[in-house]
C-alpha positions, -999 to 999 in steps of 0.1 A, spaced: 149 -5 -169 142 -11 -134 143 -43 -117 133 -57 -81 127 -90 -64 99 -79 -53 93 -100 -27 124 -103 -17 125 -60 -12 93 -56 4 102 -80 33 136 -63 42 115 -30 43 106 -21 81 88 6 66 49 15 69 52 28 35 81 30 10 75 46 -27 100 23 -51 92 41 -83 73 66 -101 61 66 -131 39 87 -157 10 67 -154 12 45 -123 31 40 -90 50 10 -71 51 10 -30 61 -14 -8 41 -14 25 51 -33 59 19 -34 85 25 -45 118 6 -69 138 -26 -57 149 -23 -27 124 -39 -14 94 -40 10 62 -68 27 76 -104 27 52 -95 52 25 -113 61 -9 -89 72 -38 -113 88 -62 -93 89 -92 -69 58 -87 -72 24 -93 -51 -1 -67 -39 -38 -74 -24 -48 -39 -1 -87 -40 3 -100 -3 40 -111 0 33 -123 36 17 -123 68 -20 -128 72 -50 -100 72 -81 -94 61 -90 -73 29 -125 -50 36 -131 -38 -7 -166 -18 -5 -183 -38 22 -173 -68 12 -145 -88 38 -122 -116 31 -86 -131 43 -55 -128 27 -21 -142 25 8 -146 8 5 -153 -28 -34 -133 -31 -40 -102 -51 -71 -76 -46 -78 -48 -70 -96 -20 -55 -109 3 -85 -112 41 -79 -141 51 -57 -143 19 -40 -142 22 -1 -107 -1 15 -89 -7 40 -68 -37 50 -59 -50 82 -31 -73 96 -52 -103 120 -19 -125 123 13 -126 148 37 -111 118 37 -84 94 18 -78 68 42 -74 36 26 -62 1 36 -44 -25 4 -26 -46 4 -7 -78 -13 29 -79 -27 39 -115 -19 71 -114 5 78 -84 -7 82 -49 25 94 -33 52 115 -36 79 101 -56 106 84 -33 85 88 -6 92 69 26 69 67 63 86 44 90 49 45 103 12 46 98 12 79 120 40 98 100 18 90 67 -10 100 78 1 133 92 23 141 59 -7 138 42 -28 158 66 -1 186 57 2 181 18 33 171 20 25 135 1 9 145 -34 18 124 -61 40 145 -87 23 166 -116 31 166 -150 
C-alpha cells in the first residue's frame, strides 16, 4: 500500500515536477509552478489527466475553453484535448494530477519547467513499458 497526505507532500515539493508513483495503469505527480509560470499547452494523445489544485491561484485553458482555479478545484483533461495551465497569482501553483496511463518516467523528478522540457526533448522522460 502506498499512502500520502497529499496535500500536505505536494506543498513541501520545490519541484517543477516530481513522479510519486507508478503504476500499471496510471501515474501520480506532484507539480510546483511558480509565479508567473506555466505547464506549457501540451496534447497527450493517449492519456487521460485529472489535475486537484492544492494551492495558489491560475487559470486552467482545457481545449479553448479558460477558467480560474484554486485550491480545492479539479479539471479532467481527456486524451487529445489541447491544455495548459498557468499560475496568475503572487504564490505557487501546487497540484497533484493523475496520468491514465503514465506520462513520465517512473521516480522522475525536474527542479524546473526547463529541465522537463529538455529531458523530454532528449527521450529521456518516457513513461515505463510493460
Amino acid at each position: 500500500m502506498e499512502h500520502y497526505t497529499i496535500a500536505t507532500v505536494a506543498e513541501k515539493s520545490p519541484d517543477f515536477r516530481r513522479v510519486l508513483w507508478t503504476g500499471k495503469h496510471t501515474q501520480l505527480v506532484i507539480m510546483t509552478i511558480p509565479p508567473g509560470g506555466e505547464i506549457g499547452e501540451e496534447v497527450h494523445e493517449d492519456t487521460d489527466q485529472i489535475l486537484t489544485f492544492v494551492s495558489g491561484t491560475g487559470e486552467a485553458q482545457v481545449s479553448g475553453q479558460k477558467r480560474q482555479v484554486a485550491q480545492g478545484d479539479l479539471v479532467v483533461v481527456p486524451a487529445g484535448r489541447k491544455h495548459n495551465f498557468i499560475n496568475t497569482g503572487p504564490n505557487p501553483l501546487v497540484l497533484y494530477t493523475v496520468y491514465g496511463p503514465p506520462e513520465h518516467a517512473d521516480q522522475a523528478v525536474h527542479q524546473t519547467k526547463e529541465e522537463a522540457d529538455a529531458l523530454e526533448e532528449a527521450g529521456k522522460d518516457e513513461p515505463p513499458t510493460g
